[in-house]
PASEBA-1860 file (N, C-alpha, C; in nm, 3 decimals):
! residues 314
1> XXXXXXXX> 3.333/11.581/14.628/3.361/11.717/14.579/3.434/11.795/14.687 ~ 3.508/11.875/14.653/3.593/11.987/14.693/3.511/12.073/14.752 ~ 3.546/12.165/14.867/3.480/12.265/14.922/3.481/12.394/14.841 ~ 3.437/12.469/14.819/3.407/12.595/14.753/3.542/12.674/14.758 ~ 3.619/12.720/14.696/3.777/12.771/14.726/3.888/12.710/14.761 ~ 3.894/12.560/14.767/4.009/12.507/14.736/4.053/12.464/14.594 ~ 4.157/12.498/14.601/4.242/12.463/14.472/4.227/12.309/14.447 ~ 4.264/12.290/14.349/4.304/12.133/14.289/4.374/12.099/14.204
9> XXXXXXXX> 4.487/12.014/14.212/4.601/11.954/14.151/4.615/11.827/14.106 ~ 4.668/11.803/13.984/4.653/11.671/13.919/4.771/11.586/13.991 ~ 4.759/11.499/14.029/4.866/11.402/14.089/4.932/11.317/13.969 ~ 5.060/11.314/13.962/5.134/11.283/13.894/5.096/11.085/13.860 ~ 5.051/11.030/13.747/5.103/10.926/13.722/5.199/10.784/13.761 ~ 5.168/10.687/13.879/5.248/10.592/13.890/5.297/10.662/14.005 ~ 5.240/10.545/14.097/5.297/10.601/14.318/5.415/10.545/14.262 ~ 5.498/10.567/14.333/5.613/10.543/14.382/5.705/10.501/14.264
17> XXXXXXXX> 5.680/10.473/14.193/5.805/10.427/14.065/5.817/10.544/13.922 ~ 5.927/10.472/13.878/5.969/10.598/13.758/5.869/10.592/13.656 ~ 5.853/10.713/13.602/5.766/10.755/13.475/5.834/10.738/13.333 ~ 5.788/10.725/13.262/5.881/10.724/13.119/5.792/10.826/13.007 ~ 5.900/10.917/12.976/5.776/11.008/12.861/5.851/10.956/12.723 ~ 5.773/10.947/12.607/5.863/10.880/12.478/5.925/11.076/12.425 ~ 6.098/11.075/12.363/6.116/11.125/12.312/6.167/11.141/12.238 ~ 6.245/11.205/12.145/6.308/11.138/12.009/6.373/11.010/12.001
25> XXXXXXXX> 6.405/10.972/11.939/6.504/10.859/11.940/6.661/10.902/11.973 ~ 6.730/10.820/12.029/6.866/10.887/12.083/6.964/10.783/12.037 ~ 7.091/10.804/12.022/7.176/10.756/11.983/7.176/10.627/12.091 ~ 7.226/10.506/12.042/7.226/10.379/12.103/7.333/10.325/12.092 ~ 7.425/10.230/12.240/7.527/10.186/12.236/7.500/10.074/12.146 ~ 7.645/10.028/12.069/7.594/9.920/11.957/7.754/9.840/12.025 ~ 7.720/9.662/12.076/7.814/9.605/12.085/7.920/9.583/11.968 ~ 7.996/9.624/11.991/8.141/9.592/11.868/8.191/9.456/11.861
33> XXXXXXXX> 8.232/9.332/11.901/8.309/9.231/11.927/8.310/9.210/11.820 ~ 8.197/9.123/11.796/8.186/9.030/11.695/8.214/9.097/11.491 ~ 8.183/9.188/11.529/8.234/9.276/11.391/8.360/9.297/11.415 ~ 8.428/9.348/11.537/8.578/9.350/11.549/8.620/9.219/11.498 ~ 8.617/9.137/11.534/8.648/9.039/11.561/8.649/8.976/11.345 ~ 8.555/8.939/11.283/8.530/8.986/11.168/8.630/9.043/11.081 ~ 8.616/9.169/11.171/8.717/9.243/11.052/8.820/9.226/11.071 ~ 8.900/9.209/11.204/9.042/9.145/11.228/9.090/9.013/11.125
41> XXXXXXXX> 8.978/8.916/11.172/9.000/8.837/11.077/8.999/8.850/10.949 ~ 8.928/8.905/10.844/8.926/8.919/10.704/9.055/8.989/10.685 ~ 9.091/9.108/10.780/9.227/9.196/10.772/9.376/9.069/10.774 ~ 9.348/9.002/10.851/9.497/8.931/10.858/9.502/8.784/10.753 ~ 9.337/8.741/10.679/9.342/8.692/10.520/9.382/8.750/10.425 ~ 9.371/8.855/10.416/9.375/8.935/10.314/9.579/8.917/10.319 ~ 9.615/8.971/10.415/9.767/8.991/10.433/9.825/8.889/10.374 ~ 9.773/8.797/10.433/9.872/8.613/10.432/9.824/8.605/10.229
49> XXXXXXXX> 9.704/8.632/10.215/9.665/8.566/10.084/9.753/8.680/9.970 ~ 9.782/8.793/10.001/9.861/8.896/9.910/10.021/8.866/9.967 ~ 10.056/8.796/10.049/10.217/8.743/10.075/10.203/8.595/9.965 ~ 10.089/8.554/10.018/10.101/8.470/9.937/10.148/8.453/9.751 ~ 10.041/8.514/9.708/10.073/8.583/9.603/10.203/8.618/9.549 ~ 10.229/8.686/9.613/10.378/8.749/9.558/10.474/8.643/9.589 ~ 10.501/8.530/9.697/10.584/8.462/9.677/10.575/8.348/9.543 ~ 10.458/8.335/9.524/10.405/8.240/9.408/10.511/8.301/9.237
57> XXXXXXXX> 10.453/8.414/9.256/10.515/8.483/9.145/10.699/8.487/9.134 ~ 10.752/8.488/9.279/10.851/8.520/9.264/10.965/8.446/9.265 ~ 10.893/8.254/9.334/10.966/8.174/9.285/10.951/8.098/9.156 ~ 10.841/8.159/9.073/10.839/8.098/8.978/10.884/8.191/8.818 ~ 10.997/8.311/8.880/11.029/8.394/8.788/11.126/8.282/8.707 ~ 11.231/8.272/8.745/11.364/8.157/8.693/11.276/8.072/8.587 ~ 11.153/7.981/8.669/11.107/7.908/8.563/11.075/7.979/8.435 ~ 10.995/8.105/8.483/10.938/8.170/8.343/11.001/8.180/8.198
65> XXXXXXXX> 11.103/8.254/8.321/11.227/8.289/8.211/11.336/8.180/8.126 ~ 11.302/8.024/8.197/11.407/7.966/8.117/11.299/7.897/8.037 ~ 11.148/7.894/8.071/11.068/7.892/7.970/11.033/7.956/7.849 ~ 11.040/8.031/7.898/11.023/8.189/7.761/11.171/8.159/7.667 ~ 11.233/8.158/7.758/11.382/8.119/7.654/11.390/7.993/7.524 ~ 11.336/7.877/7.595/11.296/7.795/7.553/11.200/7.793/7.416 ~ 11.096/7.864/7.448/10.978/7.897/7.372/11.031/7.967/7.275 ~ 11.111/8.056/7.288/11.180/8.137/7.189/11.257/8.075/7.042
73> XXXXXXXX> 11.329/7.977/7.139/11.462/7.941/7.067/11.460/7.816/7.015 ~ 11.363/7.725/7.105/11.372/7.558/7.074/11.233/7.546/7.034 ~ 11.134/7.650/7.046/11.025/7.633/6.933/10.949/7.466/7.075 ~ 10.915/7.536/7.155/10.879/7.429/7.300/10.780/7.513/7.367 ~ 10.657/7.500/7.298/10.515/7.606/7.349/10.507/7.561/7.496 ~ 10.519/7.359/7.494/10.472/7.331/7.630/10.553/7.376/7.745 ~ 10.672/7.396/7.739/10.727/7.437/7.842/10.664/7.589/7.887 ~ 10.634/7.722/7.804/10.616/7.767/7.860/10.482/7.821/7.880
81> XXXXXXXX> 10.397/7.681/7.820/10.215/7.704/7.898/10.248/7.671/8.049 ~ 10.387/7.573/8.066/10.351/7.535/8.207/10.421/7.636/8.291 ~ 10.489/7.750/8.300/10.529/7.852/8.320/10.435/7.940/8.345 ~ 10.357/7.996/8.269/10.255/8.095/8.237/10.131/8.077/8.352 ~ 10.111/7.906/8.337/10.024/7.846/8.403/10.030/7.889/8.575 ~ 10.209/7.902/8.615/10.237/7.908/8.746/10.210/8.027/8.793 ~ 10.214/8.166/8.628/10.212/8.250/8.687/10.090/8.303/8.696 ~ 9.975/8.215/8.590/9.870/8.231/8.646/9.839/8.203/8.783
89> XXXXXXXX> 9.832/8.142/8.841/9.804/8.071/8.962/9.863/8.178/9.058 ~ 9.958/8.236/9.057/9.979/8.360/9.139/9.825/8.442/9.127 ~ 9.835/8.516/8.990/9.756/8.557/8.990/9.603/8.550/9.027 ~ 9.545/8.435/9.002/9.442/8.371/9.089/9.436/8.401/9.245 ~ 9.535/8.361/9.306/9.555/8.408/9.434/9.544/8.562/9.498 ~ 9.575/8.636/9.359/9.605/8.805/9.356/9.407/8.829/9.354 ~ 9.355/8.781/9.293/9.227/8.797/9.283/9.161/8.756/9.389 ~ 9.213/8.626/9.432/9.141/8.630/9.603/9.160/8.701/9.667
97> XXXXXXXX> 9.313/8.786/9.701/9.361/8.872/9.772/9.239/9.013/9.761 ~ 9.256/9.049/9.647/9.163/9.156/9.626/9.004/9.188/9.673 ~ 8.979/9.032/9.667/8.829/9.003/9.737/8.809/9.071/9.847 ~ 8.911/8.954/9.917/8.934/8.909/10.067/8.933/9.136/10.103 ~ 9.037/9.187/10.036/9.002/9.313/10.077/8.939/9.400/10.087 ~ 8.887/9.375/10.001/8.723/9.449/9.991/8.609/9.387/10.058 ~ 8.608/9.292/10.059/8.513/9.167/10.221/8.599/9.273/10.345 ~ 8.715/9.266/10.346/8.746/9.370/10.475/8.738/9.464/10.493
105> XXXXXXXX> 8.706/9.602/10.386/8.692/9.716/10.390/8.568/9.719/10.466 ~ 8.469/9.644/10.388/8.339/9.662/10.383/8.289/9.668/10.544 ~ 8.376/9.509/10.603/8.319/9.499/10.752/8.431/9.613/10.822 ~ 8.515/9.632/10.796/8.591/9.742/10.878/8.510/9.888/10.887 ~ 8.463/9.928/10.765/8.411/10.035/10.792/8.205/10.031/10.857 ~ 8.206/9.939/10.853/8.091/9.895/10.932/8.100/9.917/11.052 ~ 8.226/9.879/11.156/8.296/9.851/11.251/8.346/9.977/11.277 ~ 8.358/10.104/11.228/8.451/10.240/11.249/8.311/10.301/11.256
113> XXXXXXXX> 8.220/10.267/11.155/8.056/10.373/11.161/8.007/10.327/11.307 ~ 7.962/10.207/11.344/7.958/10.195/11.478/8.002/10.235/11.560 ~ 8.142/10.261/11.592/8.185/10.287/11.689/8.231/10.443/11.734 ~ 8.195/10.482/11.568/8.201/10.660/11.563/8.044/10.698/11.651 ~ 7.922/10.630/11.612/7.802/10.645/11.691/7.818/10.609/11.828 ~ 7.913/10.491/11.865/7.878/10.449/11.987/7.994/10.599/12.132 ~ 8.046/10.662/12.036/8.106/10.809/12.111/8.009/10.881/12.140 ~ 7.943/10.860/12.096/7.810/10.985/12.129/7.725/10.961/12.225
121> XXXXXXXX> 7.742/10.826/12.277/7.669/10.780/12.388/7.761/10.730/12.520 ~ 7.879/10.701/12.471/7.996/10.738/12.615/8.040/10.822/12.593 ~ 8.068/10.948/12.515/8.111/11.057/12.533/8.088/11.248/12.487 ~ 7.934/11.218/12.499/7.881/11.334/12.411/7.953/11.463/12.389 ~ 8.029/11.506/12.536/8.076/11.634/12.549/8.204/11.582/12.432 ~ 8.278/11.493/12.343/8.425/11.529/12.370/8.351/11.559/12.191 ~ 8.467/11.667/12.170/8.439/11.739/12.034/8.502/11.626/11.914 ~ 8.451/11.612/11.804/8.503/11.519/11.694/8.533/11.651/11.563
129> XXXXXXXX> 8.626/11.635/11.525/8.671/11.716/11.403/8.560/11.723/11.272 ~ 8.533/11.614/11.283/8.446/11.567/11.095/8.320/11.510/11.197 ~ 8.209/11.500/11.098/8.098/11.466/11.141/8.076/11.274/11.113 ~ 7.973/11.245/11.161/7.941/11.092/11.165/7.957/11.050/10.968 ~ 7.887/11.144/10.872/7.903/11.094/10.767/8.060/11.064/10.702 ~ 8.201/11.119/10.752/8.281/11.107/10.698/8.314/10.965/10.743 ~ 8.259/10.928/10.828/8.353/10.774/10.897/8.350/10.713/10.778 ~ 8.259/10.693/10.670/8.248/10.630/10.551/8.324/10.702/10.450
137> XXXXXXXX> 8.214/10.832/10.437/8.277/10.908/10.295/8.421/10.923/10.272 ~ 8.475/10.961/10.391/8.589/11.012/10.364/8.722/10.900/10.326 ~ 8.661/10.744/10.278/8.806/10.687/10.216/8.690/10.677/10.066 ~ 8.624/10.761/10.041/8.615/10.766/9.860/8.593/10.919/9.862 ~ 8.652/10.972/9.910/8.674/11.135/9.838/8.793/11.140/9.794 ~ 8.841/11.173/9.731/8.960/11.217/9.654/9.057/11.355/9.721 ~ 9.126/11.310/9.755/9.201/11.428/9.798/9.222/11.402/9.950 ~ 9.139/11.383/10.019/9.145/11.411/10.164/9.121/11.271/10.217
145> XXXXXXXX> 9.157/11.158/10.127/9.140/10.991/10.168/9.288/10.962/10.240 ~ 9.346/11.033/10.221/9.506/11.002/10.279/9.483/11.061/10.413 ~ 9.414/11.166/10.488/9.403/11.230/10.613/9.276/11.232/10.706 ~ 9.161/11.224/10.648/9.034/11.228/10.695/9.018/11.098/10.769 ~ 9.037/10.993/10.669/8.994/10.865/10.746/9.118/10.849/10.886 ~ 9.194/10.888/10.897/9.304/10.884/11.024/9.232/10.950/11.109 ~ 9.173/11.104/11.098/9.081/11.198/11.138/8.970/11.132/11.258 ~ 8.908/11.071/11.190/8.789/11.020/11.240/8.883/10.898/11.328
153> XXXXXXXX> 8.969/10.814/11.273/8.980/10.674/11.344/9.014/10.752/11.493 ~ 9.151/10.855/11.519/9.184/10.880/11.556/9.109/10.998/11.713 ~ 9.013/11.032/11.639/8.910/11.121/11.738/8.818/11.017/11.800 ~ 8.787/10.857/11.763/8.695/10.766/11.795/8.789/10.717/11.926 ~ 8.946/10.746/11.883/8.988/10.683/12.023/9.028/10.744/12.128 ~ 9.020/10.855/12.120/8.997/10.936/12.186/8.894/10.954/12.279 ~ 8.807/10.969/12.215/8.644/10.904/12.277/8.596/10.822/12.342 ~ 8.711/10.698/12.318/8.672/10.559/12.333/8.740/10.561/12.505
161> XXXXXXXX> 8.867/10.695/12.544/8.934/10.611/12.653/8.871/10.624/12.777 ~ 8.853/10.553/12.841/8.760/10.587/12.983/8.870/10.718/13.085 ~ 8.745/10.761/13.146/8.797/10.862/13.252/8.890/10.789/13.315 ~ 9.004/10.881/13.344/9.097/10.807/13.466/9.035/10.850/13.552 ~ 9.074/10.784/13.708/9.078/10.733/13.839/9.166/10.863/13.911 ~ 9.117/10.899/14.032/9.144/10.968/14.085/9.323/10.925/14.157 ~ 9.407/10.996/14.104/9.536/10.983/14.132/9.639/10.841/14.021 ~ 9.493/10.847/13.897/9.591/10.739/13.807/9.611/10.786/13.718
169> XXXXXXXX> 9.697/10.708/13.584/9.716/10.817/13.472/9.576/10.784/13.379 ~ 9.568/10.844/13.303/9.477/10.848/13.145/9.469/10.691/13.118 ~ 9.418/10.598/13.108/9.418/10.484/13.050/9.377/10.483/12.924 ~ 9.434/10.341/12.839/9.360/10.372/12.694/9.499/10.446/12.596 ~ 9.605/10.453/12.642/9.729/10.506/12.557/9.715/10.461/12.467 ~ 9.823/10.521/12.393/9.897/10.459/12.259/9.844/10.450/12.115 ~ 9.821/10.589/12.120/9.755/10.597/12.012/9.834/10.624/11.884 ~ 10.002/10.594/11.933/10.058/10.561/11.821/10.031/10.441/11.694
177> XXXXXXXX> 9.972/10.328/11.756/9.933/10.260/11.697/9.856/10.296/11.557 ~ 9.769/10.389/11.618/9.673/10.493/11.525/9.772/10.481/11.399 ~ 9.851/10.618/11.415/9.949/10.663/11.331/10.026/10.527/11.284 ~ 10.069/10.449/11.347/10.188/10.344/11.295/10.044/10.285/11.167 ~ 9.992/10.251/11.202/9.882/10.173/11.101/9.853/10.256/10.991 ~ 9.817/10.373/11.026/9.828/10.453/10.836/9.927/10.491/10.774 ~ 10.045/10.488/10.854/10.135/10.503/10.772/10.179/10.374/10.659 ~ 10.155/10.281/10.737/10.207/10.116/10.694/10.086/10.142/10.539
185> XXXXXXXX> 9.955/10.154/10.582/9.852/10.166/10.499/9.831/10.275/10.383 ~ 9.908/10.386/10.390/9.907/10.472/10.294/10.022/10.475/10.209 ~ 10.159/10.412/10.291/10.271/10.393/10.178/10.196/10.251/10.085 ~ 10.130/10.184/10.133/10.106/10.041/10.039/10.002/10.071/9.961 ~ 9.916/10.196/9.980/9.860/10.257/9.811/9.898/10.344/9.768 ~ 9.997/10.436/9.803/10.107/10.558/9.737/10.217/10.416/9.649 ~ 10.226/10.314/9.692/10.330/10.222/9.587/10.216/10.134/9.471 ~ 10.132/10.053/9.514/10.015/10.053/9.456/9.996/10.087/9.322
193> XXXXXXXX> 9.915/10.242/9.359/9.903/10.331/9.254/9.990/10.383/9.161 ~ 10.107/10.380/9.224/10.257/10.439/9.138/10.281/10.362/9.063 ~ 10.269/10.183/9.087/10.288/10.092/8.971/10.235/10.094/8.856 ~ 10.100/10.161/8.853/9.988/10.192/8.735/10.067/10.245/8.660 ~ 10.127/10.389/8.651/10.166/10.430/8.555/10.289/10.374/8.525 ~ 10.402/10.308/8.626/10.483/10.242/8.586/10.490/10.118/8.442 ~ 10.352/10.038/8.498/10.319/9.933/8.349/10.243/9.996/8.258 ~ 10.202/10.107/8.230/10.154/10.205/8.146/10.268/10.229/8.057
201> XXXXXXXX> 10.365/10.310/8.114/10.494/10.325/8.030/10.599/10.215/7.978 ~ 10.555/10.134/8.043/10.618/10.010/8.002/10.589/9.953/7.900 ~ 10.452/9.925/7.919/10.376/9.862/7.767/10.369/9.933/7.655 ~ 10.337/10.044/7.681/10.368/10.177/7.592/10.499/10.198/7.483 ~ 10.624/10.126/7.598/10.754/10.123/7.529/10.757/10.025/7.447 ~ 10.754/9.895/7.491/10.725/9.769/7.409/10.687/9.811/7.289 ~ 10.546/9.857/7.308/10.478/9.863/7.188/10.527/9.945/7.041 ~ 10.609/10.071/7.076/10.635/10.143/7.043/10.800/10.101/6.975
209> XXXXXXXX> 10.813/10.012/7.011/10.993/9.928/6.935/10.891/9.842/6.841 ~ 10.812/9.763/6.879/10.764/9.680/6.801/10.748/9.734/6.664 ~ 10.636/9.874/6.668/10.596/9.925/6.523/10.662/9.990/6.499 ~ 10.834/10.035/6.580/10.931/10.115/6.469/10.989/9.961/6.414 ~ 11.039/9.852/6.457/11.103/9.727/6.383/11.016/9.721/6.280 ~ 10.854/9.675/6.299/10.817/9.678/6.176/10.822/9.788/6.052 ~ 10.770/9.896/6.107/10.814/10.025/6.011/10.940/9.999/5.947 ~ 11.050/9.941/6.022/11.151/9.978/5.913/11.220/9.871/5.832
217> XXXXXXXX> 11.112/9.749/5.867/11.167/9.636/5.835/11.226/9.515/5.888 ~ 11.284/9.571/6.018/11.367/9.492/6.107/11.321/9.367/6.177 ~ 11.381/9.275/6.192/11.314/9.180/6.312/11.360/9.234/6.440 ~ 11.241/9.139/6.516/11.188/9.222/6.653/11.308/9.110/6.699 ~ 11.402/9.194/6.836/11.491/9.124/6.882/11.437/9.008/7.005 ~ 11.390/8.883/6.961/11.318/8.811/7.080/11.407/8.821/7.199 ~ 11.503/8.853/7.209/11.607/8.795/7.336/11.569/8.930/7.428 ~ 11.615/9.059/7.362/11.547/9.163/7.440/11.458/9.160/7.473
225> XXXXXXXX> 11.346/9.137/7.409/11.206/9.117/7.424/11.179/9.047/7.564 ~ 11.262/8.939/7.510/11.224/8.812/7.668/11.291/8.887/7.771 ~ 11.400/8.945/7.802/11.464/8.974/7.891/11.415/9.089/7.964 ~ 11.348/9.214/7.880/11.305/9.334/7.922/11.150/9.272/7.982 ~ 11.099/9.139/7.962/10.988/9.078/8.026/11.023/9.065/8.165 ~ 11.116/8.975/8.151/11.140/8.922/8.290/11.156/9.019/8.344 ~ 11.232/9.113/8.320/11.275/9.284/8.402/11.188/9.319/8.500 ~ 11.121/9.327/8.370/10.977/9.395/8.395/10.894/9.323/8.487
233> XXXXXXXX> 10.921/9.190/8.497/10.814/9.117/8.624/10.880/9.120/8.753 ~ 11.064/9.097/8.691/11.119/9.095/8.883/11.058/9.281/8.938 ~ 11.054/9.361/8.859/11.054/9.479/8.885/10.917/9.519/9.005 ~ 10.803/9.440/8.923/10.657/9.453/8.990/10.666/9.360/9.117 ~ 10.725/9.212/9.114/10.758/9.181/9.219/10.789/9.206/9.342 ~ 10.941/9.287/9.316/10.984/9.334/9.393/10.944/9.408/9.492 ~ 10.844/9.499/9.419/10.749/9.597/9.466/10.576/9.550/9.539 ~ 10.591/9.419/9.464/10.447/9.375/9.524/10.527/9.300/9.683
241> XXXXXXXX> 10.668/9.276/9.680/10.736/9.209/9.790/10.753/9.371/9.923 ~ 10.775/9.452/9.867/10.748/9.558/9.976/10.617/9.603/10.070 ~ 10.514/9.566/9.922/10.371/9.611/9.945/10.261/9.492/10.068 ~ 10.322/9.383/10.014/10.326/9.308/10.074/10.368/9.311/10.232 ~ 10.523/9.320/10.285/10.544/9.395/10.395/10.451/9.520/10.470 ~ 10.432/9.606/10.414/10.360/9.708/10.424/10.213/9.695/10.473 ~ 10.152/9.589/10.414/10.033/9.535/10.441/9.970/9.433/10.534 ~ 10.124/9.337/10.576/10.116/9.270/10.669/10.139/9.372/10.816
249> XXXXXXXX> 10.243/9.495/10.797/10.237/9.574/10.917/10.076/9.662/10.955 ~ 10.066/9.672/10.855/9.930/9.770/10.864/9.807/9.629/10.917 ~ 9.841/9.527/10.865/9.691/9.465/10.949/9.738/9.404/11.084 ~ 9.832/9.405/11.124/9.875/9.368/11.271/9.833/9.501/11.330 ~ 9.848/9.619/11.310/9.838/9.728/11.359/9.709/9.793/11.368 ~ 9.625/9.754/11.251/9.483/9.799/11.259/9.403/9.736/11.340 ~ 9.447/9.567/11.340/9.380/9.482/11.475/9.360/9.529/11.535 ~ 9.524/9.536/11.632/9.552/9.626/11.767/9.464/9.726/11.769
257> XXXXXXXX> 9.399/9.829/11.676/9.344/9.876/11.663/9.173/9.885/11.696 ~ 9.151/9.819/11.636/9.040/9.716/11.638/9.008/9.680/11.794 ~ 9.054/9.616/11.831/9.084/9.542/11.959/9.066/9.626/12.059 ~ 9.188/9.735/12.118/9.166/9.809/12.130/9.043/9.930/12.179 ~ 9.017/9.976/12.080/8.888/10.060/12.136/8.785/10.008/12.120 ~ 8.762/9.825/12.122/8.666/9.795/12.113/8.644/9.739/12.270 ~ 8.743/9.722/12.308/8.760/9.737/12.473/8.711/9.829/12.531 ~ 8.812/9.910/12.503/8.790/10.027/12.600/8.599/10.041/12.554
265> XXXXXXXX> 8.549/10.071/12.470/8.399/10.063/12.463/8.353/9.989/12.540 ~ 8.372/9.849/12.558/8.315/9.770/12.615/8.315/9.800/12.754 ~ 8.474/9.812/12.802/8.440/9.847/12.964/8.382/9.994/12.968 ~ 8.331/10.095/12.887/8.221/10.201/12.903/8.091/10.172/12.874 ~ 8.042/10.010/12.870/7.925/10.025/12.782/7.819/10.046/12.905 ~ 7.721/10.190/12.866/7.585/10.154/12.965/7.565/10.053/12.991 ~ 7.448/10.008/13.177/7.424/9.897/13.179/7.268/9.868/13.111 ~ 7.202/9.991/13.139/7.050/9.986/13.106/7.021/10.020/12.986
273> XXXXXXXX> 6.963/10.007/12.855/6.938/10.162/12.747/6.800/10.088/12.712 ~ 6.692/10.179/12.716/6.576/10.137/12.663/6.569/10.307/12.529 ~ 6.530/10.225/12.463/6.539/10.294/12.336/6.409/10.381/12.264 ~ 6.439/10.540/12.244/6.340/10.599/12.276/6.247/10.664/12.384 ~ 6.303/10.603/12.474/6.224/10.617/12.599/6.352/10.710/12.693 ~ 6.308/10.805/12.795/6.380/10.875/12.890/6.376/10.877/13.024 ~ 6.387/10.816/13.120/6.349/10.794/13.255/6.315/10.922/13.352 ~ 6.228/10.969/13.391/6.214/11.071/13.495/6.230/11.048/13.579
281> XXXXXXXX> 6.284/11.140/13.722/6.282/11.121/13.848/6.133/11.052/13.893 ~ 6.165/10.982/14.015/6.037/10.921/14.066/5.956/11.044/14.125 ~ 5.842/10.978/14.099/5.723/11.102/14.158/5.624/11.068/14.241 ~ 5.659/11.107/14.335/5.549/11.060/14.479/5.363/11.130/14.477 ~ 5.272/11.070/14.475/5.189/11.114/14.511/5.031/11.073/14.610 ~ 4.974/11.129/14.639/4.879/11.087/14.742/4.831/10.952/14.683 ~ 4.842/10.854/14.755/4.784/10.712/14.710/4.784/10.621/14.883 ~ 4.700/10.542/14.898/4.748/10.443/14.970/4.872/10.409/15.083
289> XXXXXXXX> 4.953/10.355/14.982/5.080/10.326/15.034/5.154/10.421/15.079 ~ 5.131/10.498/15.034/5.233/10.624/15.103/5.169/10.793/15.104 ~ 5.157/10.819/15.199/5.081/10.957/15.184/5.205/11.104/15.235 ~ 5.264/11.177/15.143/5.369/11.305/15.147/5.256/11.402/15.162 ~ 5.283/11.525/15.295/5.240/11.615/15.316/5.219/11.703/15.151 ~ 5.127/11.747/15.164/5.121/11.887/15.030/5.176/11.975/15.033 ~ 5.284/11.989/14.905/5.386/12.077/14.859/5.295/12.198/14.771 ~ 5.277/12.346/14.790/5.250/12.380/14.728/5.367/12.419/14.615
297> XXXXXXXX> 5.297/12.441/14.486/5.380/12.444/14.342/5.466/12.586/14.321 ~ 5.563/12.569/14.251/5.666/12.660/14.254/5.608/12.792/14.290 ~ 5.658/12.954/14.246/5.582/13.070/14.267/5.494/13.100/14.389 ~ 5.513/13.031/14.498/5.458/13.085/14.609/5.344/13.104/14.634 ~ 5.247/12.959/14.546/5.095/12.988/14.605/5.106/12.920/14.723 ~ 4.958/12.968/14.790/4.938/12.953/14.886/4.905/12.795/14.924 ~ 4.889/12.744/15.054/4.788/12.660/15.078/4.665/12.656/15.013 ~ 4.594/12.586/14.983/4.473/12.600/15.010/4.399/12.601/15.117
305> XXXXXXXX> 4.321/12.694/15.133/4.226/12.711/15.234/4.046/12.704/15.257 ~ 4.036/12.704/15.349/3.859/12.638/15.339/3.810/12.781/15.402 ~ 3.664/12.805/15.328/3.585/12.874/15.381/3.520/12.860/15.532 ~ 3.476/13.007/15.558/3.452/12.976/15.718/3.332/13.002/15.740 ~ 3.238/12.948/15.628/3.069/12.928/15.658/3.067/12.825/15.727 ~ 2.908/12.793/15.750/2.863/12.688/15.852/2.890/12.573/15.749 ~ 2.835/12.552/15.583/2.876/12.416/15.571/3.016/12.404/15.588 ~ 3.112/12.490/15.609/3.234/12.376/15.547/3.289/12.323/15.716
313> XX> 3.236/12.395/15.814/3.226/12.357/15.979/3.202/12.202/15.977 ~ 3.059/12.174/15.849/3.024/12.085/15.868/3.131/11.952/15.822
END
């Protein structure tokens, strides 16, 4: 026991090493590679399998058409099942293509949500325009899917570039890439989408000669018929041959992308993170191994001091 008028103080928890108090949960670095890596790849299937596609279709227009001709005139179904057949088989390919892109959306934006969280833990101070939920939402909102998702990619790399070096430049440039990649990516669904109503009005027209010939009696002119077909397919071609272009630039570019600030992350990644947990300064206190003079506590109390009766003499 203590002498009669000295104070007493709780000694801090754990001589000589760090304390840990649990406190919320905190944002956590999340390694990127292997999802980069992922989505690069599904991004540059997708490309090759929609080039693919369209060349399928487009050397096998000539056949179509001297099939369809055929079919027309010489009353020769088989020639142009085996026509139809080729251009099925494009199409088949068009349906893998479509997969394959949506298998890549899926891991790409897996890969952008990560790495929008992993800013918050190499770079808390730098300000982001849109919050963590748009990294997703914002390519299915309507309206703001052409600008938002650039938004976010574009503020992540930002985030992503490490401090320069005393007397070097900014590392981490080129965030043209950024920009070069949505542009490649937003003209190839501004053409896309434009085709919709293009074969809308198309079929629309067809249809619409058909039931005035019948209305008035007339036979339907097969030769036009066949010819405004073929038109009509070099036409989508043509256009799936741009889109195509468009799509092969945009996934070389989103890689780079990809790649990219998945680096620069990497050479920022913490070395330690225990999760949940917060490290305190070390805290010294009377034990054994090491004995620190007594600090009295902030506000200027005193020492403690001992009474000056005979027991405490004793």
């Amino acid at each position: 026991m203590l002498p009669s008028g000295v104070m007493s103080y709780p000694y801090p928890a754990g001589f000589g090493g760090p304390s840990y108090q649990p406190v919320a949960p905190v944002a956590r670095f999340k390694p990127l590679r292997r999802v980069a890596i992922a989505a690069m790849v599904l991004c540059c299937l997708t490309a090759v399998a929609y080039a693919v596609e369209v060349a399928v279709i487009w050397f096998s227009i000539d056949d179509f058409e001297l099939a369809l001709a055929q079919a027309i005139t010489d009353d020769n179904p088989e020639a142009l099942d085996e026509a139809v057949r080729t251009m099925v088989t494009g199409q088949l390919v068009g349906q893998l293509c479509w997969s394959l892109l949506l298998a890549a959306g899926i891991v790409f934006l897996v890969w952008l949500s990560q790495a929008r969280e992993n800013t918050e833990v190499l770079a808390p101070t730098t300000r982001h325009r849109l919050g963590k939920g748009w990294a997703i939402g914002s390519w299915f909102c309507p309206g703001v899917q052409f600008w938002f998702p650039l938004t976010i990619v574009d503020d992540v790399w930002r985030a992503s570039v490490p401090a320069p070096k005393p007397g070097m430049k900014v590392a981490g440039g080129g965030r043209g890439l950024v920009y070069g990649w949505w542009s490649a990516w937003a003209f190839f669904w501004l053409i896309t989408l434009a085709s919709v109503p293009f074969v809308f009005i198309s079929v629309v027209g067809w249809l619409s000669d058909v039931a005035d010939a019948e209305a008035a009696g007339e036979p339907i002119d097969d030769v036009t018929m066949r010819n405004d077909l073929v038109r009509f397919i070099r036409m989508l071609t043509i256009g799936g041959g741009v889109c195509a272009a468009l799509l092969a630039v945009a996934a070389i570019l989103v890689c780079l992308v990809i790649w990219r600030i998945t680096t620069m992350q990497d050479t920022r990644r913490p070395d330690i993170q225990l999760p949940g947990l917060r490290p305190t300064p070390v805290q010294h206190g009377y034990g054994p191994a090491a004995v620190r003079p007594y600090q009295p506590p902030a506000g200027g109390a005193p020492f403690p001091t001992y009474g000056a009766g005979p027991q405490d003499r004793r």
